[in-house]
N, C-alpha and C positions, 0 to 999 in steps of 0.2 A: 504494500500500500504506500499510496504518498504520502509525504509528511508538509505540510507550509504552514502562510498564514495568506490572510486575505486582507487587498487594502480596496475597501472601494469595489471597483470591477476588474482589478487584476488580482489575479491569484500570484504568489511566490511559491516555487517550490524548491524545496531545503532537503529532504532525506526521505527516507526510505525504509520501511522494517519488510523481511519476510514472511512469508504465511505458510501455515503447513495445507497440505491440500491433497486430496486424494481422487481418483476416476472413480464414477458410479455409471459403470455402461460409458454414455457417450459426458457424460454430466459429471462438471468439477465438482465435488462436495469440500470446504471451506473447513478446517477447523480453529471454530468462532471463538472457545476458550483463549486456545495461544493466542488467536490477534486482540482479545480484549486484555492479556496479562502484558504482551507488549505493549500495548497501548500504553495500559496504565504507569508501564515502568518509564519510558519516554515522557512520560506528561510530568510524572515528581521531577526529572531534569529541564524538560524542558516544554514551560507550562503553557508557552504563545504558539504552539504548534499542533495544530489541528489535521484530523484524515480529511482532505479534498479529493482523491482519488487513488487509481490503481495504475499501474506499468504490465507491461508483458513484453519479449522479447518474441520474435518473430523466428523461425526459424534455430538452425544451429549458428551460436554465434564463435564457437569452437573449429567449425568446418570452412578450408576455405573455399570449396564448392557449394554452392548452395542447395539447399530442396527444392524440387521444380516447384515453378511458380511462386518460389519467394520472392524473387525482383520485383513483382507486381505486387507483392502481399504487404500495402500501405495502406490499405481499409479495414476497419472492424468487420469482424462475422457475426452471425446471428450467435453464437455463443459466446462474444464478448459482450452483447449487449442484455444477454439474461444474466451473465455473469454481473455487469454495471448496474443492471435493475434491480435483482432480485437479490443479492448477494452484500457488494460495496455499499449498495444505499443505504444498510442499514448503520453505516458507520458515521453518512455524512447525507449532505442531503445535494443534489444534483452533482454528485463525482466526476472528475474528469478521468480521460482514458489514456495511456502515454504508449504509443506504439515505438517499440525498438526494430528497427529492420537495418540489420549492416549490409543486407545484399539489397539494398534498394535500391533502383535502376534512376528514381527520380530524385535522390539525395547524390546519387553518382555525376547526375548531369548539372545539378547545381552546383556542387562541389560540397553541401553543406553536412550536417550532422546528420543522422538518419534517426531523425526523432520526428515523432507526429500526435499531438494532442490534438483528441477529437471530443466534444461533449453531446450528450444527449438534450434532443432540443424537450422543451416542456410539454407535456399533455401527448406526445408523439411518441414510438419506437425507432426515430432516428437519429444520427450518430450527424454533426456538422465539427467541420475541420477548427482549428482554433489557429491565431500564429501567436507567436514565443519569441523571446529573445533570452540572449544567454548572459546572465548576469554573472560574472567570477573575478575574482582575482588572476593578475599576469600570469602566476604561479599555475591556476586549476587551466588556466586557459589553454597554455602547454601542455598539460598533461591530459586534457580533453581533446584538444587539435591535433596531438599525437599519437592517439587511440585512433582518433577517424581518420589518419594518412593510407588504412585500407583501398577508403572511396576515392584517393590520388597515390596508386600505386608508385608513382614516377616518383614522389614528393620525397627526399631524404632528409626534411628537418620540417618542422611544424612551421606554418607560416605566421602563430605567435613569435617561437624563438626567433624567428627570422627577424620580424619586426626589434626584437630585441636586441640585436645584433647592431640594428640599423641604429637606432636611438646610444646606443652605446660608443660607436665608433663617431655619432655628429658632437655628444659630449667632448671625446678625445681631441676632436678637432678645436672644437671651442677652448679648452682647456690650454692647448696650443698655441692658438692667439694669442688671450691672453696672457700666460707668460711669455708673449714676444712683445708686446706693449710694454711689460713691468722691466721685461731687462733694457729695452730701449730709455724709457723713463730714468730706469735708473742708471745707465750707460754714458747717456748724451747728452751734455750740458744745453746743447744747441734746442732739443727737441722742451726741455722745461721753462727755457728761456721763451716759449712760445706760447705769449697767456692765453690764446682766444683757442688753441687746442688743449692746453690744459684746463680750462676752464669747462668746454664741452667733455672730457675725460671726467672731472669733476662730476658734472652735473650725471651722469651713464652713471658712476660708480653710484650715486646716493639713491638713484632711483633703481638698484640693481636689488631686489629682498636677498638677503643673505643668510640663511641658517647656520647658526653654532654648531660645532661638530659633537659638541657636549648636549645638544637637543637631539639633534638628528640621533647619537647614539639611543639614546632615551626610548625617543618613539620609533626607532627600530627592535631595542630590546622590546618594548611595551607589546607589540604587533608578535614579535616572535613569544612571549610569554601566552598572550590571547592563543594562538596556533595549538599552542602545547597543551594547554588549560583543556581547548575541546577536543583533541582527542582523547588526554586523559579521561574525559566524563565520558566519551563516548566509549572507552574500552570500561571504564566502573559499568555504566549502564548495561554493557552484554553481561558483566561478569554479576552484578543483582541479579538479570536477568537469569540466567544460569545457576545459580544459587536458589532463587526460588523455585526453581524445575525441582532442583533434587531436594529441598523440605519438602513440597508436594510427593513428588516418590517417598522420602522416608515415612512419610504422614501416613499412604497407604499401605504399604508393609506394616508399618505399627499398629496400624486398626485392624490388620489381616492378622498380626500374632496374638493379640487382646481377643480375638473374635476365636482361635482354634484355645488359648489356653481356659478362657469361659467353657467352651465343647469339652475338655478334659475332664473339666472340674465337675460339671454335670454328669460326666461319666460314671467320674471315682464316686460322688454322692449317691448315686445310685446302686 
């Protein structure tokens, strides 16, 4: 299921818990317990995050052959949409649908991420497209545009890093200059003796904003502590989680040995 919040008429989506699930014939059956015990354990950490809807992956995402007729498979089936009604609804109320297709012919030709939110329209049994944008950090941007270099087989660096590359090397430049001014400046008597350049040099440097290296440290350590912080809560979170799986287990063992050593004792009384 998806995890966000809602502001208005856009939705955010933020994470993601799994569901346990099993075939009944042709028919998903849901087990409702684990997603209400996850739920709940996600909500103690984190309380502004609401279920909006589900994901499903398309196909194998393991293989790099695809199943026939996956290139094409960017539409919900009738069994997503009993799944969406009959199932998700009861978590939230108008759920969206997050299709994964990595072999998708229409994300190939866009070049874009092979992701497709579709929502069911009101009072109808159908499914209409939604559009999205990808909100992350430089950081996730990489590591999500270097997952989809699949759909640009040719591509040997993500066209985030790339970008990052570019902006780094126009710093060096600038970086450059600048100590070619300061060594001139401070070089050439002839160049300081020149009020109406020093004066405009002047007036550049004051309206230049300048960060303290002792700030910038700050709020880079502060940004890298934040990072650290939520995954920590996110590995405590699986690990409550998992913790209260097995009280639950011991719970029933325990009421299974209480329930035969009662059976004994009626025994022996008798």
């Amino acid at each position: 299921m998806l995890l966000g919040r809602q502001h208005g008429l856009q939705l955010e989506i933020v994470n993601s818990i799994e569901l346990k699930w099993k075939e009944d014939g042709k028919k998903a059956i849901i087990d409702e317990k684990f997603a209400q015990d996850r739920l709940k354990n996600y909500k103690e950490m984190f309380k502004d995050l609401d279920v909006i809807g589900w994901y499903t992956a398309m196909g194998s995402t393991n293989s790099k052959k695809p199943l026939a007729g996956m290139e094409k498979a960017d539409k919900p089936t009738e069994d997503d949409m009993q799944t969406t009604c009959e199932i998700i609804s009861k978590f939230c109320e108008n759920p969206l649908l997050l299709l994964v297709n990595p072999h998708s012919e229409v994300a190939a030709a866009k070049r874009k991420i092979p992701y497709f939110i579709y929502e069911v329209v009101q009072g109808t049994k159908e499914f209409i497209q939604l559009d999205y944008l990808m909100a992350s950090s430089d950081a996730e941007q990489i590591a999500v545009d270097g997952c989809a270099r699949a759909v640009d087989p040719d591509a040997k660096i993500s066209a985030a890093s790339q970008g990052m590359v570019n902006s780094m090397n126009a710093v060096q430049m600038l970086r450059g200059k600048i100590n070619f001014i300061i060594n001139v400046v401070q070089n050439e008597p002839s160049v300081r003796q020149n009020q109406d350049f020093m004066r405009r040099l002047n007036q550049i440097v004051k309206s230049t904003p300048i960060t303290a290296a002792s700030d910038f440290d700050k709020q880079s350590y502060t940004e890298f502590a934040d990072l650290q912080t939520l995954a920590l809560m996110a590995n405590v979170t699986k690990s409550c989680g998992q913790l209260q799986e097995l009280i639950n287990d011991f719970k029933i063992i325990q009421k299974d040995d209480r329930h035969q050593m009662m059976g004994r004792r009626g025994m022996g009384m008798r």
